[in-house]
mmCIF file of the N, C-alpha and C atoms, coordinates in Angstrom:
data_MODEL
# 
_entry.id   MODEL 
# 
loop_
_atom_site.group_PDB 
_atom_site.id 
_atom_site.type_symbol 
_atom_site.label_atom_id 
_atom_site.label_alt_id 
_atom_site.label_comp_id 
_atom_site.label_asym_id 
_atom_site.label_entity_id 
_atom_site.label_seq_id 
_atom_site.pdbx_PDB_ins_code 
_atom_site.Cartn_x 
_atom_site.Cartn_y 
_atom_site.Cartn_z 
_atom_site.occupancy 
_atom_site.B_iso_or_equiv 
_atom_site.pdbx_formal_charge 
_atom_site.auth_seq_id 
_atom_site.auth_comp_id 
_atom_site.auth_asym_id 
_atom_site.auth_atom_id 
_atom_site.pdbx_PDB_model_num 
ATOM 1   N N  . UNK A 1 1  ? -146.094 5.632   -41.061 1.00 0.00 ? 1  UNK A N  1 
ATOM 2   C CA . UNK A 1 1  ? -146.637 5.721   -39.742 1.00 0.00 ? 1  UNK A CA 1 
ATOM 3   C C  . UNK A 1 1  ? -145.637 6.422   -38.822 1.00 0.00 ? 1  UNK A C  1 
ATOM 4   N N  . UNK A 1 2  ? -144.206 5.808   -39.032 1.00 0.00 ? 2  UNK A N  1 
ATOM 5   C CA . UNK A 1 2  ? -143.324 6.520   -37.987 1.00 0.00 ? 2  UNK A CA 1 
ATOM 6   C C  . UNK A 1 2  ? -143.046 8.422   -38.172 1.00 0.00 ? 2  UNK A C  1 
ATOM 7   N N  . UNK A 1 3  ? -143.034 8.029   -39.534 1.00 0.00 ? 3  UNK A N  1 
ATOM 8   C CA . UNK A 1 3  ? -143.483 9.459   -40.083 1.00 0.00 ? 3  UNK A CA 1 
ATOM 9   C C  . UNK A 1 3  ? -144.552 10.740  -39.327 1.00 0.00 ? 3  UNK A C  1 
ATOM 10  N N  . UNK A 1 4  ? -145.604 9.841   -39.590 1.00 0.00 ? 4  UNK A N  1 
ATOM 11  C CA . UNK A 1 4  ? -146.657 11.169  -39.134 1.00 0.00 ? 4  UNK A CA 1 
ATOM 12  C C  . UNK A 1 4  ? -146.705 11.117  -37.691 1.00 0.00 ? 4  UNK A C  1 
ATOM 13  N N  . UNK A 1 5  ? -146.469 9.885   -36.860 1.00 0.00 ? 5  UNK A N  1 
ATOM 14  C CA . UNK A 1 5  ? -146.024 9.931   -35.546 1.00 0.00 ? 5  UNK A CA 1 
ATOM 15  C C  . UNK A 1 5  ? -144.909 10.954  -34.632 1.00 0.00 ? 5  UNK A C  1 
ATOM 16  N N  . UNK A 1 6  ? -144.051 10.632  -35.774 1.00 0.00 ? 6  UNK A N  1 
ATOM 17  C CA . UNK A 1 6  ? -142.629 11.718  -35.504 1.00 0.00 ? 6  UNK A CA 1 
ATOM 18  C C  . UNK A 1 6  ? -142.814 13.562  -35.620 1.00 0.00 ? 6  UNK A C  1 
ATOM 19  N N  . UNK A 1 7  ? -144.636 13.374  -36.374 1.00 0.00 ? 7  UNK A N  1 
ATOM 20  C CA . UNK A 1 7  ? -144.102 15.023  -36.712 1.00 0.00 ? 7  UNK A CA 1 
ATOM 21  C C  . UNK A 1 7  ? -145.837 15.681  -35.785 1.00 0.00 ? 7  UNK A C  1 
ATOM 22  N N  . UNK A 1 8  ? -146.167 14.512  -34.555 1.00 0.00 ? 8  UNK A N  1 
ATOM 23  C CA . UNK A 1 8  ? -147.453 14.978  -34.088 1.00 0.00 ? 8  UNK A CA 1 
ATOM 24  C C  . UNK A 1 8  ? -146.939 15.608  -32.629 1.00 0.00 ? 8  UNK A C  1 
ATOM 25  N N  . UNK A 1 9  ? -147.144 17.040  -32.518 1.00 0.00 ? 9  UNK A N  1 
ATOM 26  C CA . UNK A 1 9  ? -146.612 17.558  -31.393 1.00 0.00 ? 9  UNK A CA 1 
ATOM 27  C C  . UNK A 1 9  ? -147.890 17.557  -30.205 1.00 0.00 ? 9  UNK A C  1 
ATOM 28  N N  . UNK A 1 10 ? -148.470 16.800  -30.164 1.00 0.00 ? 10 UNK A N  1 
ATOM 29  C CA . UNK A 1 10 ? -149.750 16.992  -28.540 1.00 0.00 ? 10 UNK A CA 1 
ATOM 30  C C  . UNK A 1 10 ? -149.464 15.739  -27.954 1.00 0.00 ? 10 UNK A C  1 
ATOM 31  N N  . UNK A 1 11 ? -148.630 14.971  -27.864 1.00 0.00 ? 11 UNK A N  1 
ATOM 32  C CA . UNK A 1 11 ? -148.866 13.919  -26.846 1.00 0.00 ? 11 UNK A CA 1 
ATOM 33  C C  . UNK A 1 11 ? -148.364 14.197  -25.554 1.00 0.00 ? 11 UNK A C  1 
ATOM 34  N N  . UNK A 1 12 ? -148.799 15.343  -25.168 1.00 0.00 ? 12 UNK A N  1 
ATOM 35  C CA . UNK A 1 12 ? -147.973 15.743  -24.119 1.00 0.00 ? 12 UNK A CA 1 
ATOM 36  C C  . UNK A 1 12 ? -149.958 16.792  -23.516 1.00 0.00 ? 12 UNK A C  1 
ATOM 37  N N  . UNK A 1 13 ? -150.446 16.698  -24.238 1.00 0.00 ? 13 UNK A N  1 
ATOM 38  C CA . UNK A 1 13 ? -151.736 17.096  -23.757 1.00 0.00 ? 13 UNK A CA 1 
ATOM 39  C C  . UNK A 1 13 ? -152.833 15.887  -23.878 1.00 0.00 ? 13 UNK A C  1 
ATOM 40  N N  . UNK A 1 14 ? -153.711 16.366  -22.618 1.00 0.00 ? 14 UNK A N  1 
ATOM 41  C CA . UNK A 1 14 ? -154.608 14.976  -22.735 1.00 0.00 ? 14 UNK A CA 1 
ATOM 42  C C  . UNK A 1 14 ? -155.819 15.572  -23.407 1.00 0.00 ? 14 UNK A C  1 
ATOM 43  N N  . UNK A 1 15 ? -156.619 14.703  -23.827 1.00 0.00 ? 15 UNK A N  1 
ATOM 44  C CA . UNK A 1 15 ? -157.380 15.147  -24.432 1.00 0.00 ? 15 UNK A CA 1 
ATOM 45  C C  . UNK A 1 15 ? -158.689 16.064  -23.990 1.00 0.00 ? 15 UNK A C  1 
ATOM 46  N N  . UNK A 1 16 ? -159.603 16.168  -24.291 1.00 0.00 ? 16 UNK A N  1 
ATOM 47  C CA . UNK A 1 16 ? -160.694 17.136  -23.269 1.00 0.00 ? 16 UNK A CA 1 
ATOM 48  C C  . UNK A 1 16 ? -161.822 16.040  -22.903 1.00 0.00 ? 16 UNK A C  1 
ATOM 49  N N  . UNK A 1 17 ? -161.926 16.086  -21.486 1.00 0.00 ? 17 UNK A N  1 
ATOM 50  C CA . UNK A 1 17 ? -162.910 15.117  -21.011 1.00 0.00 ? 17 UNK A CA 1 
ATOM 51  C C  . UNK A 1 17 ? -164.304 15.302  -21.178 1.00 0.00 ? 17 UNK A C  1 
ATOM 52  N N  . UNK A 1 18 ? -164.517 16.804  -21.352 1.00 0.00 ? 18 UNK A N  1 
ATOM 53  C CA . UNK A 1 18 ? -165.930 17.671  -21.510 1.00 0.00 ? 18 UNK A CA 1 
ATOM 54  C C  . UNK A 1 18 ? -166.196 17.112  -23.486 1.00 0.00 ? 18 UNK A C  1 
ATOM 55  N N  . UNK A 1 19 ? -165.058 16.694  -24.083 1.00 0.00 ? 19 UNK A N  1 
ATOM 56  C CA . UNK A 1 19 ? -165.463 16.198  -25.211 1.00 0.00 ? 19 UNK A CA 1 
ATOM 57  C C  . UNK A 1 19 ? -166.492 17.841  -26.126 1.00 0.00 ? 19 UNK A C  1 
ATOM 58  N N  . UNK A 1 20 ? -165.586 19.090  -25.652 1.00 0.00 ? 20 UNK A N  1 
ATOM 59  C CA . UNK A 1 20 ? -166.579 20.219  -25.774 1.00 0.00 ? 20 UNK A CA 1 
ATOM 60  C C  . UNK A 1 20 ? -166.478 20.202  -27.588 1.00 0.00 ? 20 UNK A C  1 
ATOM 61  N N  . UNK A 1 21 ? -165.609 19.877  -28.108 1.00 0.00 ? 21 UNK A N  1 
ATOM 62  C CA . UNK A 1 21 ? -165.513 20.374  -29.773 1.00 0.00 ? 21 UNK A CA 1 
ATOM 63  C C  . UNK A 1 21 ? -166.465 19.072  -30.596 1.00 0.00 ? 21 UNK A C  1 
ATOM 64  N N  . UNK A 1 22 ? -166.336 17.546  -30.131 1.00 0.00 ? 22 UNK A N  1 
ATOM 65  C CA . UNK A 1 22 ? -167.324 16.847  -30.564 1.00 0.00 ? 22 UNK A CA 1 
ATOM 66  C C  . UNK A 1 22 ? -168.305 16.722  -30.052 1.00 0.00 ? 22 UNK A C  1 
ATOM 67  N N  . UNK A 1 23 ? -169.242 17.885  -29.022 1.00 0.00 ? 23 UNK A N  1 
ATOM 68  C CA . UNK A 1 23 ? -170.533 17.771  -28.494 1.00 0.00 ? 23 UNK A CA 1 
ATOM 69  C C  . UNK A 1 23 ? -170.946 19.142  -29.699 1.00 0.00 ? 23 UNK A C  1 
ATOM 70  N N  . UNK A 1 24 ? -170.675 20.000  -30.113 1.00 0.00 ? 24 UNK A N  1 
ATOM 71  C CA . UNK A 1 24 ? -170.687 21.538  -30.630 1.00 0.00 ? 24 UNK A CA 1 
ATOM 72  C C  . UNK A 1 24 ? -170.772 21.259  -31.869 1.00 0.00 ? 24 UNK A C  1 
ATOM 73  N N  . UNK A 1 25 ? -169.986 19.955  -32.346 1.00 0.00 ? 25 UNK A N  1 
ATOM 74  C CA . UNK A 1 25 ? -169.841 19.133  -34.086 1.00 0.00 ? 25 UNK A CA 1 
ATOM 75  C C  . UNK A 1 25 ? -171.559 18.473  -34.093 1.00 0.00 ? 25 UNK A C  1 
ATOM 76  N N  . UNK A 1 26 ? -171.727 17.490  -32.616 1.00 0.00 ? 26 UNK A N  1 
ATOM 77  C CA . UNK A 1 26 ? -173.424 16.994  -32.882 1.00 0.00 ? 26 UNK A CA 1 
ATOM 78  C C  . UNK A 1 26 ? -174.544 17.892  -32.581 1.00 0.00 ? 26 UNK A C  1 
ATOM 79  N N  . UNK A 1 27 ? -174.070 19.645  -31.713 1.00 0.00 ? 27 UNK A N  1 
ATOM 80  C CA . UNK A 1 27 ? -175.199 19.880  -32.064 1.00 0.00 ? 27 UNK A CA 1 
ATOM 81  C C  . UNK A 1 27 ? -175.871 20.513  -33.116 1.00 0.00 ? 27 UNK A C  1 
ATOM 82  N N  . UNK A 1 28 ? -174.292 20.987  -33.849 1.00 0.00 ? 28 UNK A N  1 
ATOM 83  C CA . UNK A 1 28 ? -174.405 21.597  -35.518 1.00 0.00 ? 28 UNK A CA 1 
ATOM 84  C C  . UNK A 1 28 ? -175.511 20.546  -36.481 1.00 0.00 ? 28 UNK A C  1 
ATOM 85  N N  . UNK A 1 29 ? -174.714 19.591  -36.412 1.00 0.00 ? 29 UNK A N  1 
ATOM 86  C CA . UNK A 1 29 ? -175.441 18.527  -37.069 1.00 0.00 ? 29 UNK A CA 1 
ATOM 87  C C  . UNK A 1 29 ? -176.904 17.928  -37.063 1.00 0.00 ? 29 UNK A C  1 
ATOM 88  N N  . UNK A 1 30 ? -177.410 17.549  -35.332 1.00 0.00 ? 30 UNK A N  1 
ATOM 89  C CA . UNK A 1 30 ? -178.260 16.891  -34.860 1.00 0.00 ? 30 UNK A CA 1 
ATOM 90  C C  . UNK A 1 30 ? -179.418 17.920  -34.471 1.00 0.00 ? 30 UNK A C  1 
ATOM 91  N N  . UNK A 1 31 ? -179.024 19.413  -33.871 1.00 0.00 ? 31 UNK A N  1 
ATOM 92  C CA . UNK A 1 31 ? -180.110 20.314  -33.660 1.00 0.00 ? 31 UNK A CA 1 
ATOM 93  C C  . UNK A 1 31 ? -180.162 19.998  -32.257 1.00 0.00 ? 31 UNK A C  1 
ATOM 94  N N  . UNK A 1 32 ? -179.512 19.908  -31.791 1.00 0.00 ? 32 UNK A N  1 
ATOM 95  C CA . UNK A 1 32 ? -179.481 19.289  -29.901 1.00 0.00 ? 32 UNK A CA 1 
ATOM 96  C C  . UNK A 1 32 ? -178.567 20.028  -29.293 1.00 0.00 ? 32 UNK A C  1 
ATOM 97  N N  . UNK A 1 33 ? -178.686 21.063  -28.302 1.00 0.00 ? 33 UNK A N  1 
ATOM 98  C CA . UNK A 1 33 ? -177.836 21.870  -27.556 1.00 0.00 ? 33 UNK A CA 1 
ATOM 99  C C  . UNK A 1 33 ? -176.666 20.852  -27.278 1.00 0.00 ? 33 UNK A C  1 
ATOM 100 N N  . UNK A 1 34 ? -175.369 21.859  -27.103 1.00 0.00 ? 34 UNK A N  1 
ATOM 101 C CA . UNK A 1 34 ? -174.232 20.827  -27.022 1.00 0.00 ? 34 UNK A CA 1 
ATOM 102 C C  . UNK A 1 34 ? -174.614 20.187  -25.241 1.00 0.00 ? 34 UNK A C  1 
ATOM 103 N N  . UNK A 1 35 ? -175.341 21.117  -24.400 1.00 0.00 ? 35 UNK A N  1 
ATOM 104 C CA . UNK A 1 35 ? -175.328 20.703  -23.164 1.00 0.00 ? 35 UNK A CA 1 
ATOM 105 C C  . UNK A 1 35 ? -176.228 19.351  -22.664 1.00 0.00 ? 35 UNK A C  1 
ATOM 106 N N  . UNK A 1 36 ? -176.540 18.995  -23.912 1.00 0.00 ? 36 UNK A N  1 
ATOM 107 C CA . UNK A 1 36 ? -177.930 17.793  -23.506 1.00 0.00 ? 36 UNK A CA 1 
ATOM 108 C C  . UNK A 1 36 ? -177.248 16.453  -23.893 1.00 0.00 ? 36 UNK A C  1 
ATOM 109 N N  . UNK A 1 37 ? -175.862 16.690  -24.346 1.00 0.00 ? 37 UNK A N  1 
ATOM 110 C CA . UNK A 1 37 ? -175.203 15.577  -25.117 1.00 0.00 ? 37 UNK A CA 1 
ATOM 111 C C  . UNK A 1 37 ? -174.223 15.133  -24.676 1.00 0.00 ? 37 UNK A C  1 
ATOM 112 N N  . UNK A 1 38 ? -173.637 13.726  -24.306 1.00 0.00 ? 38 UNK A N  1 
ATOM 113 C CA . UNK A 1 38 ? -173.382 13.281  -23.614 1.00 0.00 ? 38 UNK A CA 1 
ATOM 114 C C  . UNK A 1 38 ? -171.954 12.787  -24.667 1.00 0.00 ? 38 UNK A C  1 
ATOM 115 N N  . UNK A 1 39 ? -170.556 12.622  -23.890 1.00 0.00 ? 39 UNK A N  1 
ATOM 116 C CA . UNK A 1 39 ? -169.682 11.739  -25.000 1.00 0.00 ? 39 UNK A CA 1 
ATOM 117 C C  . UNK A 1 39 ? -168.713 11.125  -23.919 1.00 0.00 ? 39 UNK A C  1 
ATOM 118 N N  . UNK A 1 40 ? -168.454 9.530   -24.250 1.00 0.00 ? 40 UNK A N  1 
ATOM 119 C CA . UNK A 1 40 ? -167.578 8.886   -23.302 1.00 0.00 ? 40 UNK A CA 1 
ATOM 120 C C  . UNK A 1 40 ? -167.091 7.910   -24.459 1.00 0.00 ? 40 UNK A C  1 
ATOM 121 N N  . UNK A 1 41 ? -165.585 7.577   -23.569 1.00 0.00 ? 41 UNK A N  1 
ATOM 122 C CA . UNK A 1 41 ? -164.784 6.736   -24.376 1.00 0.00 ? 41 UNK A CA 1 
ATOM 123 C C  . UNK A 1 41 ? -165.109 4.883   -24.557 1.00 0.00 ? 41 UNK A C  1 
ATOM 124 N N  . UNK A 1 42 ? -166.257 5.267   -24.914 1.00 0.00 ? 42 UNK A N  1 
ATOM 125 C CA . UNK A 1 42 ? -166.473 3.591   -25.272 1.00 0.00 ? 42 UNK A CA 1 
ATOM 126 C C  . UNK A 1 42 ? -167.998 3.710   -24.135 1.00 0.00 ? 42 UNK A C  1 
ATOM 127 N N  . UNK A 1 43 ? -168.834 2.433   -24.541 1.00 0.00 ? 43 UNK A N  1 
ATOM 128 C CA . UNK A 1 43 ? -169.869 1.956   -23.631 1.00 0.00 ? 43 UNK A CA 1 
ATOM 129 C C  . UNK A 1 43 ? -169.646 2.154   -22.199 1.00 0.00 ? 43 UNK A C  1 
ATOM 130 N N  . UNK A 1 44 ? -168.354 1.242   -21.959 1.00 0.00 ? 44 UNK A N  1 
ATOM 131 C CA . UNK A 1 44 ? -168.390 1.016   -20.086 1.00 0.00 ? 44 UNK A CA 1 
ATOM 132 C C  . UNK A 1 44 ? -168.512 2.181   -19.651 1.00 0.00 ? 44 UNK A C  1 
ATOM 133 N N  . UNK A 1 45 ? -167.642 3.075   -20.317 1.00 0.00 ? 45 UNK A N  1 
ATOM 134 C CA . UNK A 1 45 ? -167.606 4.616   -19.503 1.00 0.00 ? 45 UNK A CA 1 
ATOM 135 C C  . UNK A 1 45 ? -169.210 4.646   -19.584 1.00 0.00 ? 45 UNK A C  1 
ATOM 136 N N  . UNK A 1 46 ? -169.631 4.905   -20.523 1.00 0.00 ? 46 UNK A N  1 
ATOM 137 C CA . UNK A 1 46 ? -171.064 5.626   -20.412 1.00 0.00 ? 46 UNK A CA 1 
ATOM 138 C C  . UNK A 1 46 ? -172.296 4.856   -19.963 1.00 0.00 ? 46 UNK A C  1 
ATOM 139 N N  . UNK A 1 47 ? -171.964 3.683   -19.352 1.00 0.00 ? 47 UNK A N  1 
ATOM 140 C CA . UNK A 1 47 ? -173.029 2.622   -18.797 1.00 0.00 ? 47 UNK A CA 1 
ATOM 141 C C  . UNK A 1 47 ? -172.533 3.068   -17.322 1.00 0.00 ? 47 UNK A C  1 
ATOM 142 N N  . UNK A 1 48 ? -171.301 2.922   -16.858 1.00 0.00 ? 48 UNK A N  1 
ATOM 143 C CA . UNK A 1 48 ? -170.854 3.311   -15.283 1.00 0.00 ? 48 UNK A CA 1 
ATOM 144 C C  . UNK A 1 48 ? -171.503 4.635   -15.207 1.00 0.00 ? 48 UNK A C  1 
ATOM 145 N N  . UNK A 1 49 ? -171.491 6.018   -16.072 1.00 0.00 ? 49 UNK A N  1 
ATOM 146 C CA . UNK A 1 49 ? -171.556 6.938   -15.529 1.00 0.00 ? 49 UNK A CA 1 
ATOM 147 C C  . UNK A 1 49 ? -173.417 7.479   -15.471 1.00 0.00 ? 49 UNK A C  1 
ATOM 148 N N  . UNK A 1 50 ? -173.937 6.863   -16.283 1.00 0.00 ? 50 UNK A N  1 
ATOM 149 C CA . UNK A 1 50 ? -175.063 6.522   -16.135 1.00 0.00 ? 50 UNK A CA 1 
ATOM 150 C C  . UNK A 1 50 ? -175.893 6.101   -14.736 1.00 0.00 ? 50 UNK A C  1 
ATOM 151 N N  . UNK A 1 51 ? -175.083 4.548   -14.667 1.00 0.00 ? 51 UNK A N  1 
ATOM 152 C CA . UNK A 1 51 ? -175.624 4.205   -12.957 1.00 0.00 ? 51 UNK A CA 1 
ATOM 153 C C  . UNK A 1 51 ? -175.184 4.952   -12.003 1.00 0.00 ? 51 UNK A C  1 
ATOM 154 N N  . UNK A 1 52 ? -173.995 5.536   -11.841 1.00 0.00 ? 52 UNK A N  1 
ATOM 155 C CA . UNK A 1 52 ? -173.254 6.398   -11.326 1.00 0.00 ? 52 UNK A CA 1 
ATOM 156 C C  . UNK A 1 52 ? -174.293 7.583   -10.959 1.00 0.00 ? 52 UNK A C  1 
ATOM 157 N N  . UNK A 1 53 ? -175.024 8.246   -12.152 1.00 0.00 ? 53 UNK A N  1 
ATOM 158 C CA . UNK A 1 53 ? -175.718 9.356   -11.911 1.00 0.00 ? 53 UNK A CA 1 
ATOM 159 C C  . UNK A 1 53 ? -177.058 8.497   -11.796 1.00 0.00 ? 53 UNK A C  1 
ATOM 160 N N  . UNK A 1 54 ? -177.868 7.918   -11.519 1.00 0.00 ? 54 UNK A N  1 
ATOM 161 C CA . UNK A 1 54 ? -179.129 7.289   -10.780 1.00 0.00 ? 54 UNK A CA 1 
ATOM 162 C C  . UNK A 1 54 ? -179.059 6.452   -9.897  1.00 0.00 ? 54 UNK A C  1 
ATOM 163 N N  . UNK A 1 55 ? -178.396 5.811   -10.112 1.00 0.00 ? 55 UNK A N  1 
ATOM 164 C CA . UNK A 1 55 ? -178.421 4.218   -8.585  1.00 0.00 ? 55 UNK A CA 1 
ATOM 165 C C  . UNK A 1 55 ? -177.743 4.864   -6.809  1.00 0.00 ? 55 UNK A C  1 
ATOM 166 N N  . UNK A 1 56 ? -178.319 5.098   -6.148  1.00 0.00 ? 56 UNK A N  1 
ATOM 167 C CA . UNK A 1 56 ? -177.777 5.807   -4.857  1.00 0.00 ? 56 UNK A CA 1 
ATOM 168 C C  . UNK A 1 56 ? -177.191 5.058   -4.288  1.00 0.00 ? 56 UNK A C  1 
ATOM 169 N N  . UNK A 1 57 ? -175.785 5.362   -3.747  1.00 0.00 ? 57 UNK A N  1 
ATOM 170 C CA . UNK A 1 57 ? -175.256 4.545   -2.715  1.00 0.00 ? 57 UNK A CA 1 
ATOM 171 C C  . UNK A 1 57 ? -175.209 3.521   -1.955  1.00 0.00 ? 57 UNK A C  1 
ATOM 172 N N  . UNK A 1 58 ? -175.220 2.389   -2.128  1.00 0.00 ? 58 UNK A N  1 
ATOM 173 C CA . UNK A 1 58 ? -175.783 1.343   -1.268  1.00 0.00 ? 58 UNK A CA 1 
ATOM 174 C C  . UNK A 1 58 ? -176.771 0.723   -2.078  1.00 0.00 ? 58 UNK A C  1 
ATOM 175 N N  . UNK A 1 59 ? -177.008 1.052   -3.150  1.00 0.00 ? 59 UNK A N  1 
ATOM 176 C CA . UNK A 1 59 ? -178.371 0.259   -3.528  1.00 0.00 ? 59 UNK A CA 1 
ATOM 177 C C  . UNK A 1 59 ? -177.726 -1.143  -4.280  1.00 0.00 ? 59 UNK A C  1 
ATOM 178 N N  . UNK A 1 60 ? -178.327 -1.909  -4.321  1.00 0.00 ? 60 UNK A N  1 
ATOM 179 C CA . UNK A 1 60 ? -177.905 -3.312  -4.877  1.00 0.00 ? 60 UNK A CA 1 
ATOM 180 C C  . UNK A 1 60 ? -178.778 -2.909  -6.781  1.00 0.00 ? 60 UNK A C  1 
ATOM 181 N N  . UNK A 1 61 ? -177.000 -3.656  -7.449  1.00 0.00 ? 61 UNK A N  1 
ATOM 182 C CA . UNK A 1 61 ? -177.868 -3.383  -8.471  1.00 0.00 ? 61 UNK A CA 1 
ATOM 183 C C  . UNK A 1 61 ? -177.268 -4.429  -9.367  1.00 0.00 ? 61 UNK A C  1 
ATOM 184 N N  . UNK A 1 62 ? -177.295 -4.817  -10.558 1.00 0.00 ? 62 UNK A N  1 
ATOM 185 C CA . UNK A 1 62 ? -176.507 -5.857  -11.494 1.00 0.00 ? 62 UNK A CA 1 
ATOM 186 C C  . UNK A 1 62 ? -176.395 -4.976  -12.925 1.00 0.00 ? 62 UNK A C  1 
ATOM 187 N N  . UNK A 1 63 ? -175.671 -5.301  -13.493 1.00 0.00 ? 63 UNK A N  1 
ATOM 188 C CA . UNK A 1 63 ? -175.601 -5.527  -15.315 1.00 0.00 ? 63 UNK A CA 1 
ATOM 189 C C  . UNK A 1 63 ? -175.142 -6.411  -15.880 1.00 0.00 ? 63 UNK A C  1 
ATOM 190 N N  . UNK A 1 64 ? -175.210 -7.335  -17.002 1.00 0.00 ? 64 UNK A N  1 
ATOM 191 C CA . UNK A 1 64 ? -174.870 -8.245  -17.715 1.00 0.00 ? 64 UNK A CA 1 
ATOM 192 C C  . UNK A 1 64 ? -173.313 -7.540  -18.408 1.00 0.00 ? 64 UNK A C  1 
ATOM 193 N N  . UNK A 1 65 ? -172.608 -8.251  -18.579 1.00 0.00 ? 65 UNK A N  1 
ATOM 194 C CA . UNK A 1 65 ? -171.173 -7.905  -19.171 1.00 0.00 ? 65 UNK A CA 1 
ATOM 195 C C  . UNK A 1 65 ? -170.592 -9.280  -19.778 1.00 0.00 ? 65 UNK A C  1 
ATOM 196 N N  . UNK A 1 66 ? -170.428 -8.763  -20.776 1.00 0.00 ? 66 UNK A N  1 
ATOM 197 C CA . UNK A 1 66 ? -170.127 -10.143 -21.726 1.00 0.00 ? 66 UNK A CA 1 
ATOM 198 C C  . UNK A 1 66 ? -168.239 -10.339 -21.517 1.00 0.00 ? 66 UNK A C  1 
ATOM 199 N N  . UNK A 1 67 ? -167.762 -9.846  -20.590 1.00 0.00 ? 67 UNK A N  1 
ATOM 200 C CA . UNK A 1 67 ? -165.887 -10.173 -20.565 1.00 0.00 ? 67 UNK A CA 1 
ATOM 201 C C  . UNK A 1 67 ? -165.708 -10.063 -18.949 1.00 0.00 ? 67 UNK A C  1 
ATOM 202 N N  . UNK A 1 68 ? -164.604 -10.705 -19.205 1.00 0.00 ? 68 UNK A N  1 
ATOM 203 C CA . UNK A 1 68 ? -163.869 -11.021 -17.963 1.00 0.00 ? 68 UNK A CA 1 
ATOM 204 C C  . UNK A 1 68 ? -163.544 -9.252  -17.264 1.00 0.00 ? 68 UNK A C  1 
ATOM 205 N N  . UNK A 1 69 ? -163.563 -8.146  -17.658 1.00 0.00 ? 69 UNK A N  1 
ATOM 206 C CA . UNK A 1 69 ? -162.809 -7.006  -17.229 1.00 0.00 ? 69 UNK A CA 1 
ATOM 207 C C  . UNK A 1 69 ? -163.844 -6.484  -16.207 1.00 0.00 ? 69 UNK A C  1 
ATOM 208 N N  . UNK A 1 70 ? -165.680 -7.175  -16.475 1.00 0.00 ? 70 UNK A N  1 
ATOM 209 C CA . UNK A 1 70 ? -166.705 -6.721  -15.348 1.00 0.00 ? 70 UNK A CA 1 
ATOM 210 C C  . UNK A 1 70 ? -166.580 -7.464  -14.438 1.00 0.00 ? 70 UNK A C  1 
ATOM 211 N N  . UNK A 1 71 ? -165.771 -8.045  -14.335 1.00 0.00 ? 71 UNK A N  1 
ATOM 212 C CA . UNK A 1 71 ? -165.781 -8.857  -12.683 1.00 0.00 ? 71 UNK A CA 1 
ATOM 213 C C  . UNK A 1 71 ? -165.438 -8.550  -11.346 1.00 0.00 ? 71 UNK A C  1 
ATOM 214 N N  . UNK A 1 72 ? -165.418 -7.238  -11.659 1.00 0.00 ? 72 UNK A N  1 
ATOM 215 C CA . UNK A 1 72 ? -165.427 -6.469  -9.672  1.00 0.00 ? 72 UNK A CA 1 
ATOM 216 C C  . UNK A 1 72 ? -165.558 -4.776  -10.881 1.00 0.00 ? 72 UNK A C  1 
ATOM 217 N N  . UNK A 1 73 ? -166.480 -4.296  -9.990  1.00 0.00 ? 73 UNK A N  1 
ATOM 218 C CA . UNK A 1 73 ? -166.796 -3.111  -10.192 1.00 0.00 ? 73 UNK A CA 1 
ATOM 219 C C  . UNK A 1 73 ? -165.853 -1.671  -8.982  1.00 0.00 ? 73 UNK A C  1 
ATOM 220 N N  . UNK A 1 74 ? -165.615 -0.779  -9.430  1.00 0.00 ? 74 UNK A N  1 
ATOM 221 C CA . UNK A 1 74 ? -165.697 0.541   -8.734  1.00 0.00 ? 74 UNK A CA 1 
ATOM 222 C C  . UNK A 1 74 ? -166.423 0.684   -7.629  1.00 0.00 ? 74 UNK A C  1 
ATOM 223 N N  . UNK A 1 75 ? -166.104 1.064   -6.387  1.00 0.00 ? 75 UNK A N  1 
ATOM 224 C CA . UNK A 1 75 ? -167.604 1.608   -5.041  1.00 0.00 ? 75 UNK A CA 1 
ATOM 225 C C  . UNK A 1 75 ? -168.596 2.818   -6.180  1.00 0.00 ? 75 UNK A C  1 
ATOM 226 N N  . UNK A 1 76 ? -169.555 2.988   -5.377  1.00 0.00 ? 76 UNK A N  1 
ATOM 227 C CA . UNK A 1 76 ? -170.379 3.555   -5.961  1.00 0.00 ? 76 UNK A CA 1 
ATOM 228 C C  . UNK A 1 76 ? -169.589 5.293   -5.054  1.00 0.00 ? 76 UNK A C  1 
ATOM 229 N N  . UNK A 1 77 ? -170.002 6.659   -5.728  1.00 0.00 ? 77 UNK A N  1 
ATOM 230 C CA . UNK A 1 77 ? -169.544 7.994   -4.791  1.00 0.00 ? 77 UNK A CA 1 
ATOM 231 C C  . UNK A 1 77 ? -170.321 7.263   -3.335  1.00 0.00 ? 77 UNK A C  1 
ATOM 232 N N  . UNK A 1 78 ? -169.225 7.715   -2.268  1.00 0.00 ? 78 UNK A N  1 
ATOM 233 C CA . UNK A 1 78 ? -169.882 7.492   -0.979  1.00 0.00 ? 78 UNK A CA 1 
ATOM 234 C C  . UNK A 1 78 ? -169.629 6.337   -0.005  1.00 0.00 ? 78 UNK A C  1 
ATOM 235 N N  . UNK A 1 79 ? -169.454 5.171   -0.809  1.00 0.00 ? 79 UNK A N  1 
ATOM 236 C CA . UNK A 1 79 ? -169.070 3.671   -0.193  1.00 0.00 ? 79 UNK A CA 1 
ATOM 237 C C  . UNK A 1 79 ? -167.829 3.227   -0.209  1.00 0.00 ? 79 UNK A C  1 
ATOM 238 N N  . UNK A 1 80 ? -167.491 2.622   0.839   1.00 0.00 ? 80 UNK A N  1 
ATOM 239 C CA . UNK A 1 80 ? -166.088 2.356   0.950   1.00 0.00 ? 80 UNK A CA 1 
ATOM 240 C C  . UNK A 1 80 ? -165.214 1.531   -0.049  1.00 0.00 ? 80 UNK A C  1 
ATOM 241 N N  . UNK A 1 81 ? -164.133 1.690   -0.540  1.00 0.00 ? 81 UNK A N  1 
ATOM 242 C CA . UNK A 1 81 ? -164.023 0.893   -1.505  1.00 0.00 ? 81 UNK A CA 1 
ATOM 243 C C  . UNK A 1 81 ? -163.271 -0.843  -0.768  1.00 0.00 ? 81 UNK A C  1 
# 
């Protein structure tokens, strides 16, 4: 491990947020333009960015969350935090 750790030169780049080389891998695969495809690091990301892109500002809304880490959310774009 310390091995292949010692000889990996990118930790000094972050990774790509557009996720452009594993959207281009599912649409090879799946037949789905890479632009219709969506990739986030785990559920929460992609449940926040979800409501994020439909629920407007101010609107009252809930989700069920099974851990202690959903217990105060982000402002929504627009609202004060």
């Amino acid at each position: 491990m310390k091995k292949a750790l010692s000889e990996y030169p990118y930790y000094h780049i972050y990774p790509d947020s557009e996720q452009r080389e594993l959207r281009q891998a599912l649409q090879s695969y799946v037949g789905v333009k890479a632009e219709s495809i969506i990739a986030g690091s785990g559920s929460d990301e992609l449940i926040d960015f979800v409501m994020r892109l439909f629920i407007d500002p101010g609107t009252e809304s809930s989700t069920a969350c099974p851990h202690s880490a959903c217990t105060s959310s982000a402002p929504m774009p627009g609202e004060a935090s």
